[in-house]
C-alpha positions as CSV (number, residue, x, y, z in Angstrom):
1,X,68.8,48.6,-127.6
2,X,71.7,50.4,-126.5
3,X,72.3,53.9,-126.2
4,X,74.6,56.2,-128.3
5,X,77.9,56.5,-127.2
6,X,79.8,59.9,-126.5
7,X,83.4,60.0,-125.3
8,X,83.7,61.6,-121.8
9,X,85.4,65.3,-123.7
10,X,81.6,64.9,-125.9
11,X,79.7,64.8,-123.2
12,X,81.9,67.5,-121.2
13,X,81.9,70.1,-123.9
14,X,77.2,69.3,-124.0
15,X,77.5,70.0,-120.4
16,X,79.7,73.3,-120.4
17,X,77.3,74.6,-123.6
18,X,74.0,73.5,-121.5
19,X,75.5,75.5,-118.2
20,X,75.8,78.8,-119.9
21,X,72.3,78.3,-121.5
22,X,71.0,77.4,-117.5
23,X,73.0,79.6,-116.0
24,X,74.8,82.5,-117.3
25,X,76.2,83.6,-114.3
26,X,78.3,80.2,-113.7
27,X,81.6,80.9,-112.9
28,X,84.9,80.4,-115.1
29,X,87.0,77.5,-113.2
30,X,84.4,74.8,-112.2
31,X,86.3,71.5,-113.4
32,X,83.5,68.8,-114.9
33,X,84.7,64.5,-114.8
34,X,82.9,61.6,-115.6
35,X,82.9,59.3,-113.1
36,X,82.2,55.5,-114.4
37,X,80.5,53.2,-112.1
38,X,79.2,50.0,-113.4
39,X,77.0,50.6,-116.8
40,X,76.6,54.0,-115.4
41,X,78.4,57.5,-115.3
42,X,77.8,60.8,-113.9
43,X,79.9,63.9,-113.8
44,X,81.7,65.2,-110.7
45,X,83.0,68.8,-110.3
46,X,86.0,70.2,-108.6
47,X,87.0,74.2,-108.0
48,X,89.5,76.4,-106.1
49,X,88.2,78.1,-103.0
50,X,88.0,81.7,-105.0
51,X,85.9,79.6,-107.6
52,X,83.2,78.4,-104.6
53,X,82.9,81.7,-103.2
54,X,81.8,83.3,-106.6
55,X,78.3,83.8,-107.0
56,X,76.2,81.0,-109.1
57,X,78.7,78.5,-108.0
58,X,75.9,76.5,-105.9
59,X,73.5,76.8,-108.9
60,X,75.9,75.5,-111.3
61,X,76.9,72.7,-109.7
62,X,73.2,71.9,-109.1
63,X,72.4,72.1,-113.2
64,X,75.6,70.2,-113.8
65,X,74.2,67.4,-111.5
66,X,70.7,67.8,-113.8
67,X,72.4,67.9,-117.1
68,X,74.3,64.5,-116.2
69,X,71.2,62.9,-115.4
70,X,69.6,63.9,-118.6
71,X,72.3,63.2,-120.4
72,X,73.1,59.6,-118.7
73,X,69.6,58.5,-119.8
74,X,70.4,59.6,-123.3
75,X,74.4,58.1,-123.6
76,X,76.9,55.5,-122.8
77,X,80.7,56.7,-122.4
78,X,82.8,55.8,-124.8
């Protein structure tokens, strides 16, 4: 059975609304893709260096990298 598909701005705009839930303090500017590899995605982030300095830029990241796990098991890319 496959799973539910979600197009890559879907699945970008769950991630953003799970990051402020996580973590509040996640600074304005992180840039989230999805990365397609095979039958797979994940996302990828990108900032400025004013961005990375801010505080609860490593945490973010960090829950980004969880939320796109959770989310992968849960749907396909469209």
């Amino acid at each position: 059975m496959s799973k539910p598909a979600k197009t890559e701005a879907e699945l970008i705009a769950m991630a953003r609304a799970q990051l402020k839930v996580h973590v509040p303090e996640a600074p304005d500017g992180i840039v989230i893709s999805v990365l397609r590899g095979g039958d797979s995605w994940e996302f990828r982030t990108a900032a400025d260096e004013a961005t990375v300095a801010k505080p609860g830029y490593p945490e973010a990241v960090a829950m980004i990298v969880q939320i796109g796990d959770h989310l992968g098991k849960q749907f396909d890319v469209s």
